[in-house]
TIDOSE-15459 format. One record per atom (N, C-alpha, C): x, y, z negated; atom name; residue number from 1. Coordinates in pm, whole numbers, m for minus. Example, Ala and Ser with C-alpha at 12.3 -4.5 7.8 and 13.67 -1.06 7.14 Angstrom:
// TIDOSE-15459
PT    east   north      up  atomo  num
PT    1319    m569    m780      N    1
PT    1230    m450    m780     CA    1
PT    1320    m330    m780      C    1
PT    1285    m225    m708      N    2
PT    1367    m106    m714     CA    2
PT    1290       3    m787      C    2
//
This chain:
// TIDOSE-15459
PT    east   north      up  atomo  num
PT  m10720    9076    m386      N    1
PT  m10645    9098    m508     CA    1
PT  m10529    9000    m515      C    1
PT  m10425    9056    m528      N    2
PT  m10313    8964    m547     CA    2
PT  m10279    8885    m670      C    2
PT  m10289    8742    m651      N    3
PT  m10241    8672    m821     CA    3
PT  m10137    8680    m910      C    3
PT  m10177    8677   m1024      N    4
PT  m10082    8682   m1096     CA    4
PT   m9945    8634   m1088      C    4
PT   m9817    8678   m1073      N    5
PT   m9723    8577   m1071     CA    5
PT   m9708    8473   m1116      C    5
PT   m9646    8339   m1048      N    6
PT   m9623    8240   m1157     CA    6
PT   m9464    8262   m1097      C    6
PT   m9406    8245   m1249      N    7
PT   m9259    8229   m1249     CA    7
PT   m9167    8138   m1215      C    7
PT   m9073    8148   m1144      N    8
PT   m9006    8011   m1067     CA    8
PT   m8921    7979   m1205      C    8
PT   m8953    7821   m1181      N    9
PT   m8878    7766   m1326     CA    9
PT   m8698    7806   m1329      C    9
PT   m8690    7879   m1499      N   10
PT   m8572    7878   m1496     CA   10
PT   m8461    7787   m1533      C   10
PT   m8357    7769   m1476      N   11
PT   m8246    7655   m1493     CA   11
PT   m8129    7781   m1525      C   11
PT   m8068    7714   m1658      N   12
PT   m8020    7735   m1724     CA   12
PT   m7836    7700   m1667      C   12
PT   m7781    7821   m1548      N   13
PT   m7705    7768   m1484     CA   13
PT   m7558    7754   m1595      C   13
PT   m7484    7634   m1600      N   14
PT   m7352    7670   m1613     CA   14
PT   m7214    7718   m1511      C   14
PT   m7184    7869   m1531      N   15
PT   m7083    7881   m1445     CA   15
PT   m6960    7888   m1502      C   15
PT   m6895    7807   m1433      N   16
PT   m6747    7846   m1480     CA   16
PT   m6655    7924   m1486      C   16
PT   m6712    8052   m1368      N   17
PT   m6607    8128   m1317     CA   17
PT   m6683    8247   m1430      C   17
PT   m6747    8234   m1505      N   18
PT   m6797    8304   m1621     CA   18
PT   m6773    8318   m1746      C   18
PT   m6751    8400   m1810      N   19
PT   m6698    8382   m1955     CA   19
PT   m6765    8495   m2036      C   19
PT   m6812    8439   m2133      N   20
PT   m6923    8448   m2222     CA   20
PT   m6889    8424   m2377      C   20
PT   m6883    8491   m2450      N   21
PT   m6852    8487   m2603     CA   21
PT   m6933    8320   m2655      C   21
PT   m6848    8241   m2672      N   22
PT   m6908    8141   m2740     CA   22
PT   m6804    8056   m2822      C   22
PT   m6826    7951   m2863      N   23
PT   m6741    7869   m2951     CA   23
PT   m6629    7802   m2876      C   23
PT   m6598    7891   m2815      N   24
PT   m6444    7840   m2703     CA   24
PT   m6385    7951   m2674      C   24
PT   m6430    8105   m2650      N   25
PT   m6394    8207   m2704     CA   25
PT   m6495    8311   m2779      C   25
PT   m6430    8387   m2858      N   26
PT   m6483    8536   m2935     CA   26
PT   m6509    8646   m2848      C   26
PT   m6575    8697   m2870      N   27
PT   m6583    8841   m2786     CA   27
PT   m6426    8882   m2800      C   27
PT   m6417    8968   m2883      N   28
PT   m6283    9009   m2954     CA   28
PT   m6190    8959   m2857      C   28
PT   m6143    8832   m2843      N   29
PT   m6093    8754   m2755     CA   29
PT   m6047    8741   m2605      C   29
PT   m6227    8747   m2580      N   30
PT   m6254    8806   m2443     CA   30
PT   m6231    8951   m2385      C   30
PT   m6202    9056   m2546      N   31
PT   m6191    9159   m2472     CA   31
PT   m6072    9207   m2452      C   31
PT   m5982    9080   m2575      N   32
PT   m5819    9112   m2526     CA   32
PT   m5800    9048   m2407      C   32
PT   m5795    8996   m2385      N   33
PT   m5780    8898   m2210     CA   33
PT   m5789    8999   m2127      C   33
PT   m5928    9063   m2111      N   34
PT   m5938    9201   m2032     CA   34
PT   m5850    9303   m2056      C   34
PT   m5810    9347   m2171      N   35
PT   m5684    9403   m2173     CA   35
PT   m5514    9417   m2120      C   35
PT   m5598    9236   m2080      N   36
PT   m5425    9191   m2051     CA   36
PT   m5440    9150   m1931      C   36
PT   m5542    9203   m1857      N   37
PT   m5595    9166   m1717     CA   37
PT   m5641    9021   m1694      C   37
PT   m5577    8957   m1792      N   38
PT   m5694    8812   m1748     CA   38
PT   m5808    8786   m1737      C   38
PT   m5899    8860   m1743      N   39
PT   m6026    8874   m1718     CA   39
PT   m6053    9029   m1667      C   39
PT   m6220    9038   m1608      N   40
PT   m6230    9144   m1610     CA   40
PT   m6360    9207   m1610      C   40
PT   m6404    9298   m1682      N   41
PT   m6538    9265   m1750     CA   41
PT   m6631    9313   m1608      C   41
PT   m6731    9235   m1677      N   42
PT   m6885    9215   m1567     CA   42
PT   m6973    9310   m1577      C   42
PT   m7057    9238   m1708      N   43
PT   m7176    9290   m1767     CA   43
PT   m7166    9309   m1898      C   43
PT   m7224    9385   m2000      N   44
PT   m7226    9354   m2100     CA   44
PT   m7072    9268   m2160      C   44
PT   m7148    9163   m2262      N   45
PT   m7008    9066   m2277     CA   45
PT   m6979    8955   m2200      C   45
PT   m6988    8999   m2110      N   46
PT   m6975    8891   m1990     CA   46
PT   m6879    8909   m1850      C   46
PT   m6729    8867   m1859      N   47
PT   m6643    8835   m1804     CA   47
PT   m6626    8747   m1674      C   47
PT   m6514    8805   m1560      N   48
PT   m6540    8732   m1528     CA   48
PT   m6377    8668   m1428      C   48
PT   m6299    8624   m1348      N   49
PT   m6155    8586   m1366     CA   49
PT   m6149    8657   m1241      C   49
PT   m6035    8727   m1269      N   50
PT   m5994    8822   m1116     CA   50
PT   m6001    8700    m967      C   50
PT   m5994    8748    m872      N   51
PT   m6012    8708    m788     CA   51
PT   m6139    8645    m715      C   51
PT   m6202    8611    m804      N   52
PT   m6359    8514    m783     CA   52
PT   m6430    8600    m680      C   52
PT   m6536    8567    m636      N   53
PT   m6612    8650    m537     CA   53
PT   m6717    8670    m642      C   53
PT   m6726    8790    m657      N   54
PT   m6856    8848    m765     CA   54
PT   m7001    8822    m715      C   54
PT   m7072    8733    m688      N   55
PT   m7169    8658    m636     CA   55
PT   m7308    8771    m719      C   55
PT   m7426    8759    m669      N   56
PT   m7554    8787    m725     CA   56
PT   m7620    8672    m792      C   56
PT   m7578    8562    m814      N   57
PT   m7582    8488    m935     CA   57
PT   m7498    8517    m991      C   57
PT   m7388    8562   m1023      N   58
PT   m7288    8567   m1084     CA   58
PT   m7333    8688   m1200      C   58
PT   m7406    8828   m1112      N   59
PT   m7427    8925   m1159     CA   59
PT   m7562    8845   m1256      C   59
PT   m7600    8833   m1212      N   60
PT   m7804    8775   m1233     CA   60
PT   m7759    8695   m1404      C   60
PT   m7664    8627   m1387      N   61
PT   m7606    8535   m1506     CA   61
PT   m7558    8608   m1627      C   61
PT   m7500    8711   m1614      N   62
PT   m7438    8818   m1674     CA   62
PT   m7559    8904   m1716      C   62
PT   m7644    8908   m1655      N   63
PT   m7765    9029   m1712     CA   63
PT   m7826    8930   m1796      C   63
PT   m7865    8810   m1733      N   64
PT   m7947    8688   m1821     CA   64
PT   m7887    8708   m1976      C   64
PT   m7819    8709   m2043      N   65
PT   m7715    8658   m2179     CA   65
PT   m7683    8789   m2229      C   65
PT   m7757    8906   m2170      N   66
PT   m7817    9027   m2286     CA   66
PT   m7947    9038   m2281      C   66
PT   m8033    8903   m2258      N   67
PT   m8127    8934   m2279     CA   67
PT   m8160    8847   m2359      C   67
PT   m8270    8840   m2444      N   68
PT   m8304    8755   m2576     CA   68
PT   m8369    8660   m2477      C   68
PT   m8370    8460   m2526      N   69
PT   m8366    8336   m2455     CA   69
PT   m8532    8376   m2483      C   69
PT   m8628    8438   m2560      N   70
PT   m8738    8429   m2621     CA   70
PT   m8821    8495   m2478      C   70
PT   m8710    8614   m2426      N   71
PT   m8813    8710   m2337     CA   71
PT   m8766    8684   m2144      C   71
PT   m8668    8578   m2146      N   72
PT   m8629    8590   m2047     CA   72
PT   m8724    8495   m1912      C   72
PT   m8839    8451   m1964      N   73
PT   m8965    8416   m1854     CA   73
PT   m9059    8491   m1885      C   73
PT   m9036    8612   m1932      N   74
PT   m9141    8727   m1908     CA   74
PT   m9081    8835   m1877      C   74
PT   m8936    8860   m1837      N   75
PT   m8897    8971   m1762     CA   75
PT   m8872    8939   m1623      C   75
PT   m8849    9035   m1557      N   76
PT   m8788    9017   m1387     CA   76
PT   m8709    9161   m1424      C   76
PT   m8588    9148   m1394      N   77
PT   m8479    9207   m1371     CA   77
PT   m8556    9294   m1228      C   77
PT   m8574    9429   m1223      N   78
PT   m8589    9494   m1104     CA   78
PT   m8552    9676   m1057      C   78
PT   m8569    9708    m953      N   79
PT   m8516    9856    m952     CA   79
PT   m8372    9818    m900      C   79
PT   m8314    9935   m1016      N   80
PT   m8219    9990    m983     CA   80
PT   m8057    9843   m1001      C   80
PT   m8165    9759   m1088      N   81
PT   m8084    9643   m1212     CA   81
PT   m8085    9532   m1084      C   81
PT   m8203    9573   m1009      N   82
PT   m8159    9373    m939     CA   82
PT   m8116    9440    m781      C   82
PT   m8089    9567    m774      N   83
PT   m8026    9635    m656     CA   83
PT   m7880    9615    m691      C   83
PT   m7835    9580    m828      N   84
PT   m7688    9601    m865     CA   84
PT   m7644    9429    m898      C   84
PT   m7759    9375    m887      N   85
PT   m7713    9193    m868     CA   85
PT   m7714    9109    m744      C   85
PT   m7802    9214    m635      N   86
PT   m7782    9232    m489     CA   86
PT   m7646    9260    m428      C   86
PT   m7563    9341    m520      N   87
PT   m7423    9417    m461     CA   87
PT   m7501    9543    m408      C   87
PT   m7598    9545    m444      N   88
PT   m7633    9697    m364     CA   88
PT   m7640    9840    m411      C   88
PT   m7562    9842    m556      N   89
PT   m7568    9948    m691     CA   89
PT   m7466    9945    m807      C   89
PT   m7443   10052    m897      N   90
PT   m7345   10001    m957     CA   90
PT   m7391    9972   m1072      C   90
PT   m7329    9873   m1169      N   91
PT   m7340    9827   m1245     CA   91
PT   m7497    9934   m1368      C   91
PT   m7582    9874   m1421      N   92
PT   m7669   10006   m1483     CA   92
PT   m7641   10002   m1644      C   92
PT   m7656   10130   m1670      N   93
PT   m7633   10150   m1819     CA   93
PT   m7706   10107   m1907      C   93
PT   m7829   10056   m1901      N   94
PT   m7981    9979   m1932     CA   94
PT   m8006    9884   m1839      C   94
PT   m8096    9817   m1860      N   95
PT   m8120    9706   m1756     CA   95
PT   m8285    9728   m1785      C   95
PT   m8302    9770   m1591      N   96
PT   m8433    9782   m1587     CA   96
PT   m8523    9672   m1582      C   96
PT   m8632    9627   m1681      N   97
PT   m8708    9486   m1664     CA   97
PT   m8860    9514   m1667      C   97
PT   m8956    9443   m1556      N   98
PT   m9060    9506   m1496     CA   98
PT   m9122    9329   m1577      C   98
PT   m9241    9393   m1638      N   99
PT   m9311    9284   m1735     CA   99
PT   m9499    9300   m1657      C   99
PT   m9468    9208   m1586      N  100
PT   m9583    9159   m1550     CA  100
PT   m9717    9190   m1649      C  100
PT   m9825    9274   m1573      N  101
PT   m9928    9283   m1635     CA  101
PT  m10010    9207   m1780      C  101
PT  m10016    9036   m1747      N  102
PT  m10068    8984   m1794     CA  102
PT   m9953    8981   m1930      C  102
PT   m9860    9007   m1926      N  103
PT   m9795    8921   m2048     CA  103
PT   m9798    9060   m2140      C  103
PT   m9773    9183   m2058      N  104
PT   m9768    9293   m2166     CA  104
PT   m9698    9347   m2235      C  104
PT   m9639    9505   m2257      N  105
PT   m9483    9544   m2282     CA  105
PT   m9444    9500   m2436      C  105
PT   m9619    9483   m2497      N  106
PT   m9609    9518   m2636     CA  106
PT   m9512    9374   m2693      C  106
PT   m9537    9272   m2600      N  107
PT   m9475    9130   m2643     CA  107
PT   m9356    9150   m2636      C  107
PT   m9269    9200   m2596      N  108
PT   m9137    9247   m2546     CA  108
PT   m9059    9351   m2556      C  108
PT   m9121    9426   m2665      N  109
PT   m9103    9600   m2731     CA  109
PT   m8944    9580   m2772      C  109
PT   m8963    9488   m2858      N  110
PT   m8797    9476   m2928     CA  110
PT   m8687    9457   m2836      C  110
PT   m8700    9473   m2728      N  111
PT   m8581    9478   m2619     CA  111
PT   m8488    9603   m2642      C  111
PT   m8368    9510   m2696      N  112
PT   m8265    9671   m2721     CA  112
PT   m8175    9678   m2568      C  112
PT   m8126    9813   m2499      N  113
PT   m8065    9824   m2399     CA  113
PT   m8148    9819   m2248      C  113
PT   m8252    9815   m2286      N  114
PT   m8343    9756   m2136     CA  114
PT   m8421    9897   m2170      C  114
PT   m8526    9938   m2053      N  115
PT   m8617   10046   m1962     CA  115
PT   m8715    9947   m1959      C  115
PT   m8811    9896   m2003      N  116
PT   m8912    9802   m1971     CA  116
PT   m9008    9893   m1869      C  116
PT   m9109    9823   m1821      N  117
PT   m9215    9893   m1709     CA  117
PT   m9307    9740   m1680      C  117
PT   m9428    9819   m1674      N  118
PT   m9540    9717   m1670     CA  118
PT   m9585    9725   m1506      C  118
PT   m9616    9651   m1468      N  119
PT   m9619    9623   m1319     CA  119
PT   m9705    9514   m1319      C  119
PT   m9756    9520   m1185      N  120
PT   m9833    9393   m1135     CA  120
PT   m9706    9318   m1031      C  120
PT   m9735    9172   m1046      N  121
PT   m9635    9127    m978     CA  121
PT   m9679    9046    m870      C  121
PT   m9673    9026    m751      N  122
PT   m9750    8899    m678     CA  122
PT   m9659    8769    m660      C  122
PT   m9697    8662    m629      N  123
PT   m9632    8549    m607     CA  123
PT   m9460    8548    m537      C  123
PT   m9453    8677    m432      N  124
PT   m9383    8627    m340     CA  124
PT   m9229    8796    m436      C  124
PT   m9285    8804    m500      N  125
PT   m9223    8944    m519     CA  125
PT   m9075    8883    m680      C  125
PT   m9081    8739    m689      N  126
PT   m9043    8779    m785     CA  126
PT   m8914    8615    m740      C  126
PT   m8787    8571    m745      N  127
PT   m8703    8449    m752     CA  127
PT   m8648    8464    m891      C  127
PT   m8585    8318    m919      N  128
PT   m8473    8301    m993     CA  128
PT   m8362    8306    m937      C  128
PT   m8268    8376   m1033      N  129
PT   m8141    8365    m986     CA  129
PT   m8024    8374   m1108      C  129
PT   m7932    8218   m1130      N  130
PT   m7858    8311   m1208     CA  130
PT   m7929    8271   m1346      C  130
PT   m8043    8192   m1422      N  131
PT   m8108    8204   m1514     CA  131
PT   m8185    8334   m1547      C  131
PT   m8193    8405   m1450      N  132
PT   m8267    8598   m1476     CA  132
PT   m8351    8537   m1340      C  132
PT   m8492    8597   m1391      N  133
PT   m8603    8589   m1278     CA  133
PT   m8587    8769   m1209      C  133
PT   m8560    8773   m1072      N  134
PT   m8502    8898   m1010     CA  134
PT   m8601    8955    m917      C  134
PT   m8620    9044    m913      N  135
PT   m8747    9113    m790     CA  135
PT   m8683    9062    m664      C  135
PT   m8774    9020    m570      N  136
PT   m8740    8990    m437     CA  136
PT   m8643    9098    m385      C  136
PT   m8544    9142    m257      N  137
PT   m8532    9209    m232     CA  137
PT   m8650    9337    m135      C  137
PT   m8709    9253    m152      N  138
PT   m8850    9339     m25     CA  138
PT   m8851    9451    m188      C  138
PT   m8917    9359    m239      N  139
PT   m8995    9473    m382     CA  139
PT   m8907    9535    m455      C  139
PT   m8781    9467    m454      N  140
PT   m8672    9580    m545     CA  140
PT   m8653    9713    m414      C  140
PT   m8631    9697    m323      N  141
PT   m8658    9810    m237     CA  141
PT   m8736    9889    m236      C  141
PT   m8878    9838    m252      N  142
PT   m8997    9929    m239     CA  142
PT   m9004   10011    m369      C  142
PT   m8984    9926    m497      N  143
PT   m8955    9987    m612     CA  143
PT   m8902   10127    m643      C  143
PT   m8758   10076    m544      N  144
PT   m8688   10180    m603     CA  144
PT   m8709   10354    m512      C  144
PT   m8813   10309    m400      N  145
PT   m8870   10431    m289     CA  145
PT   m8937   10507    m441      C  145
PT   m9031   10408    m453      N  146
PT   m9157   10438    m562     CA  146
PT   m9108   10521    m660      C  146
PT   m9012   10488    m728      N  147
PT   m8964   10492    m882     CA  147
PT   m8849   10567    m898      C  147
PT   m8723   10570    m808      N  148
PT   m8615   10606    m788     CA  148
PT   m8578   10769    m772      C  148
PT   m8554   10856    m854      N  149
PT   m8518   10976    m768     CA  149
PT   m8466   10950    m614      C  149
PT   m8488   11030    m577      N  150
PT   m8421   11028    m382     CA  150
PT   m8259   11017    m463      C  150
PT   m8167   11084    m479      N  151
PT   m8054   11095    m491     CA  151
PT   m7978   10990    m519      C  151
PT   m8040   10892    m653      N  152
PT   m8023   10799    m689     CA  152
PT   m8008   10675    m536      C  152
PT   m8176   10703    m522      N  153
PT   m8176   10622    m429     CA  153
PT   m8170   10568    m294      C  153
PT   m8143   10695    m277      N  154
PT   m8074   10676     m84     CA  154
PT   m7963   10562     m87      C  154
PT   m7862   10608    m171      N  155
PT   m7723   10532    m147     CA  155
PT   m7786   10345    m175      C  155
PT   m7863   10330    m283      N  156
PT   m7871   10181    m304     CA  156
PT   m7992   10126    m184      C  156
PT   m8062   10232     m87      N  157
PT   m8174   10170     m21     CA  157
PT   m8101   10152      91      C  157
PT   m7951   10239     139      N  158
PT   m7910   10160     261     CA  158
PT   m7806   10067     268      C  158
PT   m7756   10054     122      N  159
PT   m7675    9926     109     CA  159
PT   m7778    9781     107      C  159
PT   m7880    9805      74      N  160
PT   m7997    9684      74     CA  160
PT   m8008    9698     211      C  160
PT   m8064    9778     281      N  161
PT   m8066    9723     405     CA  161
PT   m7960    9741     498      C  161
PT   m7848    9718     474      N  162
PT   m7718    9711     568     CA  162
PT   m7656    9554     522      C  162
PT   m7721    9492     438      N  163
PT   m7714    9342     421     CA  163
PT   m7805    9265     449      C  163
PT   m7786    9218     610      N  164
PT   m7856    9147     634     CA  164
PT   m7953    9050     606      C  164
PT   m7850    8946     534      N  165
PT   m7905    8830     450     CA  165
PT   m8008    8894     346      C  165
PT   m8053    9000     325      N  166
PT   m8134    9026     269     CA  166
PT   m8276    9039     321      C  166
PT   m8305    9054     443      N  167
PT   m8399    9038     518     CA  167
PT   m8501    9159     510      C  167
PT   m8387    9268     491      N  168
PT   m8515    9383     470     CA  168
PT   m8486    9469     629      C  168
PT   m8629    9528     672      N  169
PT   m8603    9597     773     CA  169
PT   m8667    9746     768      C  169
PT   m8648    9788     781      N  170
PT   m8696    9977     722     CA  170
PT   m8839    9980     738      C  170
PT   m8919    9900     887      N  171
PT   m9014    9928     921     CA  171
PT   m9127    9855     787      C  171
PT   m9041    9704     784      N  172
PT   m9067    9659     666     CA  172
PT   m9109    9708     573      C  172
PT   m9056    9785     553      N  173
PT   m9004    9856     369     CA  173
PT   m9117    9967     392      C  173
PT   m9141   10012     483      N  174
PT   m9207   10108     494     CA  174
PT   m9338   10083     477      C  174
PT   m9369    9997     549      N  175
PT   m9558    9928     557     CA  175
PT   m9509    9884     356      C  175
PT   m9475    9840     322      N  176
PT   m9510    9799     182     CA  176
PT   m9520    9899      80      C  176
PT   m9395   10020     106      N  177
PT   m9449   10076      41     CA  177
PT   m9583   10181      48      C  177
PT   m9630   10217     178      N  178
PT   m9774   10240     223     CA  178
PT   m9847   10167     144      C  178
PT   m9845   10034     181      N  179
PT   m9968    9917     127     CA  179
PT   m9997    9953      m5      C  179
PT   m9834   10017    m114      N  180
PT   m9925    9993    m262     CA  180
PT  m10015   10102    m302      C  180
PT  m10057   10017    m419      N  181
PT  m10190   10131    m489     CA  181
PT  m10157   10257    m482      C  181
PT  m10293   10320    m537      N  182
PT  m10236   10462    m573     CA  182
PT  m10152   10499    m654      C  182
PT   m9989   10482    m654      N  183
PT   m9925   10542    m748     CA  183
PT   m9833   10628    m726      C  183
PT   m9794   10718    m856      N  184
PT   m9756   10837    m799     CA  184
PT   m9632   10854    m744      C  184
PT   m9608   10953    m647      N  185
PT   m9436   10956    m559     CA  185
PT   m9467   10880    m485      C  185
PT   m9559   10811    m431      N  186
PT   m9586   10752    m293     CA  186
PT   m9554   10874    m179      C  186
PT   m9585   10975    m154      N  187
PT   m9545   11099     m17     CA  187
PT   m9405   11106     m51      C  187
PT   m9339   11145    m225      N  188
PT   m9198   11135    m229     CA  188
PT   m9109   11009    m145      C  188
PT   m9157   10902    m172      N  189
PT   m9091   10764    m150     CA  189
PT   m9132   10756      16      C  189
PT   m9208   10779      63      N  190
PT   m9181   10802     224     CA  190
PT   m9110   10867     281      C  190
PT   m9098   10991     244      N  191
PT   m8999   11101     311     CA  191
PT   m8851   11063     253      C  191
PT   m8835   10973     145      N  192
PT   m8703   10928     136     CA  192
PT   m8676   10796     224      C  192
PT   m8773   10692     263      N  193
PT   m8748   10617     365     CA  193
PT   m8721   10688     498      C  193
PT   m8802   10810     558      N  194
PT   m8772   10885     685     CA  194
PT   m8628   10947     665      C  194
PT   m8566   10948     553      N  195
PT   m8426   11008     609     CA  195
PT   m8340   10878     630      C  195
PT   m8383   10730     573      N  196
PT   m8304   10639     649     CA  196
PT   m8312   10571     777      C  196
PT   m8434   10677     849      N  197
PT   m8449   10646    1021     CA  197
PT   m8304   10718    1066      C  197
PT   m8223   10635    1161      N  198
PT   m8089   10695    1219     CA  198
PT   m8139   10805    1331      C  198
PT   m8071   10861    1360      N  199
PT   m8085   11020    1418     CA  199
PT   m8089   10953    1565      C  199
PT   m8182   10957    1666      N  200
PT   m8224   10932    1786     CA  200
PT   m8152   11056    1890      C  200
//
């Protein structure tokens, strides 16, 4: 049986190349700037200065600061949401957040803009990044086999694995998603990994 997650402590990053409605600017503010190209929006209300390299902390930071400070060590950003703080998806219209068994959706109901989902999580499945605790890339992959329409998710399962530094390898991806429980779209979520075997 796999243990419960414990959550990697979050640090509360300051970035600079970030801009965030606060007592140095207004939203309002921030959204004329974007108007006037000096900025250019991220996430939510969260900006960020042309040129910068749009980092997955960068993204991870930006999802963190629509989420309430109360629920953010009991969500993990995952799916389709930490495929798009990977660079591997586009930006999501909700932000999908997978709430660990033990803590429970009901603690976390009042989440406006988020898809919540109750999940078991294991130790190795879950980092910080960014102040947002993010599904590994192994498990945001397997996730999104599991969970993902095919259509959706072809395009974000071979941008995850066409980035190396991510350390996913198909054969990989494949034994894990085998390994999990019985849940349902497991035969779906295989035959969408077999169309990302390259043509021999």
């Amino acid at each position: 049986m796999v243990p419960p997650v414990t959550a990697p402590q979050l640090q509360e990053p300051v970035l600079p190349e970030l801009y965030a409605p606060s007592r140095i600017f207004t939203w309002p503010e921030l959204q004329g700037m974007a108007l006037d190209g000096i900025l250019l929006p991220l996430y939510g209300k969260s900006y960020a200065s042309p040129g910068i390299a749009v980092t997955p902390r960068l993204r991870a930071r930006a999802a963190a600061l629509t989420v309430p400070d109360r629920m953010r060590t009991k969500v993990v950003a995952g799916r389709l949401t930490a495929a798009w703080i990977y660079g591997c998806a586009s930006p999501p219209e909700r932000l999908s957040l997978l709430v660990d068994a033990k803590h429970r959706i009901s603690s976390v109901r009042s989440a406006r803009g988020c898809n919540l989902h109750e999940v078991r999580l294991g130790q190795l499945d879950v980092l910080s990044l960014g102040g947002m605790l993010v599904s590994s890339p192994l498990r945001t992959a397997a996730d999104i086999a599991l969970h993902v329409e095919s259509d959706q998710a072809l395009p974000a399962l071979r941008r995850l694995l066409d980035h190396p530094e991510l350390g996913i390898r198909l054969r990989l991806l494949t034994l894990a998603v085998e390994a999990a429980p019985r849940v349902p779209h497991k035969k779906r979520a295989l035959a969408t990994l077999a169309r990302l075997v390259p043509p021999s």
